[in-house]
C-alpha positions as CSV (number, residue, x, y, z in Angstrom):
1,X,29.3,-27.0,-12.8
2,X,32.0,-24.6,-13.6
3,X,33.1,-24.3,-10.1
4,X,33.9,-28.3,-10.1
5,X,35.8,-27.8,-13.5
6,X,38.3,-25.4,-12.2
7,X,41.2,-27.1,-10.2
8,X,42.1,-23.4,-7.9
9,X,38.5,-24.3,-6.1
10,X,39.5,-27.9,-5.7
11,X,42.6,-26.3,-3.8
12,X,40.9,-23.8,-2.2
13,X,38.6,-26.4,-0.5
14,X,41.6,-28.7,0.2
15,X,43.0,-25.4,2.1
16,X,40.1,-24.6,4.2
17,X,39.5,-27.9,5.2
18,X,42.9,-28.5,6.1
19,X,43.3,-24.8,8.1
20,X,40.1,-26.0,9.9
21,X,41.8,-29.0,11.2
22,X,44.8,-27.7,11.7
23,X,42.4,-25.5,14.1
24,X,41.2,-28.9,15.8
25,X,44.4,-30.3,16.5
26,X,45.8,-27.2,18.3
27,X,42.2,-27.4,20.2
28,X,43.1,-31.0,20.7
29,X,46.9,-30.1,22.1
30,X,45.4,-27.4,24.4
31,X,42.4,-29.1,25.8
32,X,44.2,-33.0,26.2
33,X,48.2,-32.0,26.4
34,X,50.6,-32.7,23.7
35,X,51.3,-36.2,22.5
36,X,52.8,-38.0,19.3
37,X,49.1,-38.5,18.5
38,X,48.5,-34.6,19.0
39,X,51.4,-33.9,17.0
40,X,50.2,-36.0,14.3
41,X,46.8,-33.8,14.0
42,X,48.7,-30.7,13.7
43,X,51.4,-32.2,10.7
44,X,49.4,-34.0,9.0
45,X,46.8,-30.9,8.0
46,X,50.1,-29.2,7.7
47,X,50.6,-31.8,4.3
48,X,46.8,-31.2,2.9
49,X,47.6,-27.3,3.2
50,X,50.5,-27.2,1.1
51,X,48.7,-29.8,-1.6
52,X,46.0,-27.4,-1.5
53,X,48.1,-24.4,-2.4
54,X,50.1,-26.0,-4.7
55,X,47.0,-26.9,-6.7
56,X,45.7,-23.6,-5.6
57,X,48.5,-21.7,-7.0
58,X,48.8,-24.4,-9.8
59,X,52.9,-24.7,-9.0
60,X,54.4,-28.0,-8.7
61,X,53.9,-28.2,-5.0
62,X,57.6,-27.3,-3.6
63,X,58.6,-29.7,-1.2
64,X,56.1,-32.1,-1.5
65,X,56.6,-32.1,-5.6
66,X,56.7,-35.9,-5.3
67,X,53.1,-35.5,-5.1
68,X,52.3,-33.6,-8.5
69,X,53.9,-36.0,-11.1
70,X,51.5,-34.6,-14.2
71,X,51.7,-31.0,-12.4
72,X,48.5,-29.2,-10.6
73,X,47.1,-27.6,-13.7
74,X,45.3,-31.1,-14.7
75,X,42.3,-32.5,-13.0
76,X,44.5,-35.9,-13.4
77,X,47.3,-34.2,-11.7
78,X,45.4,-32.1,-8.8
79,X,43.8,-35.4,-7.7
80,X,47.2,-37.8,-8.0
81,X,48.1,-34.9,-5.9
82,X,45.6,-35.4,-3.6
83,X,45.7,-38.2,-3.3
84,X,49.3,-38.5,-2.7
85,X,48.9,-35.9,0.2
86,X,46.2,-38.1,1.6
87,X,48.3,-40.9,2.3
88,X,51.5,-38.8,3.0
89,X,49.0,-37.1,5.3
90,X,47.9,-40.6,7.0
91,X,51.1,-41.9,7.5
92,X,52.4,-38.2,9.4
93,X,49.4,-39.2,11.9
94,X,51.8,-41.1,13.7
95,X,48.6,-43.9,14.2
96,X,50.0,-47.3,13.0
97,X,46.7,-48.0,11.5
98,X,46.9,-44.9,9.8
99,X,50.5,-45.7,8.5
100,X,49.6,-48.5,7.2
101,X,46.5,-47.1,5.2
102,X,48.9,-44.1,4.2
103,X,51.5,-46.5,2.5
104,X,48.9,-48.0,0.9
105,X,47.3,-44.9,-0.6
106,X,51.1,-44.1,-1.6
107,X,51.1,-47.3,-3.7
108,X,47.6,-46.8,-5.4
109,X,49.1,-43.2,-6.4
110,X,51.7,-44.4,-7.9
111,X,50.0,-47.3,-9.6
112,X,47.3,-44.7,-10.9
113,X,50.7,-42.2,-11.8
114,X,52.8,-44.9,-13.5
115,X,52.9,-45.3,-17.1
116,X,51.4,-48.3,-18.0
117,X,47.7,-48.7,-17.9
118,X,46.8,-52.2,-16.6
119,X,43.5,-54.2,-15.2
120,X,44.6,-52.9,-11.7
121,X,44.1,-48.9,-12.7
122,X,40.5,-50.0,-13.7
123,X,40.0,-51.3,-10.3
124,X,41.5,-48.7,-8.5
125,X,39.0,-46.6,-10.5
126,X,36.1,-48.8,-9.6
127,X,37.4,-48.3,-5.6
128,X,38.3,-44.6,-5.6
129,X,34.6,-44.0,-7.4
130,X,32.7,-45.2,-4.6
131,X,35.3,-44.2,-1.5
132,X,35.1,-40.6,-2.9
133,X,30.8,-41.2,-3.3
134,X,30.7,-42.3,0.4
135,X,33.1,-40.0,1.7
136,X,31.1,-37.1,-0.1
137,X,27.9,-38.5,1.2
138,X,29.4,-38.8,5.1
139,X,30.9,-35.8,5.1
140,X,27.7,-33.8,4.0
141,X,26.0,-35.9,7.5
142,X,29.2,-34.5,9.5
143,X,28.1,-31.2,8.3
144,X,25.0,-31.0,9.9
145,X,25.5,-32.8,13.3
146,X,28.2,-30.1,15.6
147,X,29.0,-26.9,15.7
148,X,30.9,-24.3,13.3
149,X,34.3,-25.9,12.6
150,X,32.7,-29.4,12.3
151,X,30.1,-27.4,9.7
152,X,33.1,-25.7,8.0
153,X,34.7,-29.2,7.8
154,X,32.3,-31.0,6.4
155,X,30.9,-28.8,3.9
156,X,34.3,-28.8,2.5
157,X,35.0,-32.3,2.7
158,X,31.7,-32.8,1.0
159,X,33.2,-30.6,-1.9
160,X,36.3,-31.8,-1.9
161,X,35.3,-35.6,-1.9
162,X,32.5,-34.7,-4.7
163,X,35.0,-32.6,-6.5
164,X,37.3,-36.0,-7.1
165,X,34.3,-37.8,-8.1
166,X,33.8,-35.5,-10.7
167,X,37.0,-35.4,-11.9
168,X,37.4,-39.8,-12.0
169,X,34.6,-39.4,-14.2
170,X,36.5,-36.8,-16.7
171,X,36.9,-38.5,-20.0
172,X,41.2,-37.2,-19.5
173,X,41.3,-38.2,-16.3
174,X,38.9,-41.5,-17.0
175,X,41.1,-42.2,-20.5
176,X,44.6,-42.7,-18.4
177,X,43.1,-45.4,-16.0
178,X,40.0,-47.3,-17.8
């Protein structure tokens, strides 16, 4: 259980998983010619790597400090971090479905980051517990049906997703939205 208590394996899992699809998009460039969409697999890993540094590292995240409110150090603040990446990670897709789900991840970050605890943070909470179960449970499927990246993706995705479930249920993290 240690290694889901410590925040630098969190960000070294974000890192990995990001690197490997950073890996798939250049794949995805060379085998099908460069589009917006193939430009959006490349930046948008790009995002997940430095959030997984900066919680790596435990810094404040550089130029995507916007992310890290509460700092890296915190399980709170490593998955607002997160989370924020996610959505500024969705929305440098360049999919307008994916924009739109980006923007809206934005918002529930900084509902979830704002000051003032309110019936909706308790539903976020509700939400993000089972999105993070499912995505945990999907990714571990993922993991076992290709070859060694999608392996090495979904393992880590698995941990990752896990990872967050474990922190929503810390009584610090739980405390500042139940």
């Amino acid at each position: 259980m240690e290694f889901f208590n410590n925040t630098k394996n969190f960000g070294l899992m974000i890192t990995i998983l990001a690197v490997v699809d950073i890996v798939f998009g250049v794949i995805g460039i060379v085998k099908g010619g460069f589009s917006i969409a193939a430009l959006g697999g490349i930046l948008s890993p790009i995002v997940m790597v430095l959030a997984g540094v900066a919680i790596f590292s435990q810094t404040n995240g550089g130029i995507i400090s916007f992310a890290f409110p509460e700092g890296s150090r915190s399980k709170f603040g490593a998955l607002t971090g997160f989370i924020f990446a996610v959505g500024l990670s969705y929305i440098l897709s360049l999919n307008i479905v994916s924009i739109i789900l980006g923007i809206l991840i934005l918002i529930v970050g900084w509902i979830i980051t704002n000051d003032t605890k309110t019936f909706v943070d308790s539903i976020i909470w509700v939400v993000l517990i089972v999105l993070f179960a499912l995505i945990a449970i999907s990714s571990i499927i993922v993991a076992f049906t290709g070859d060694v990246l999608l392996i090495i993706s979904g393992v880590c995705s698995a941990i990752i997703y896990l990872t967050a479930f474990i922190y929503l249920l810390d009584p610090e993290v739980k405390k500042k939205l139940v």
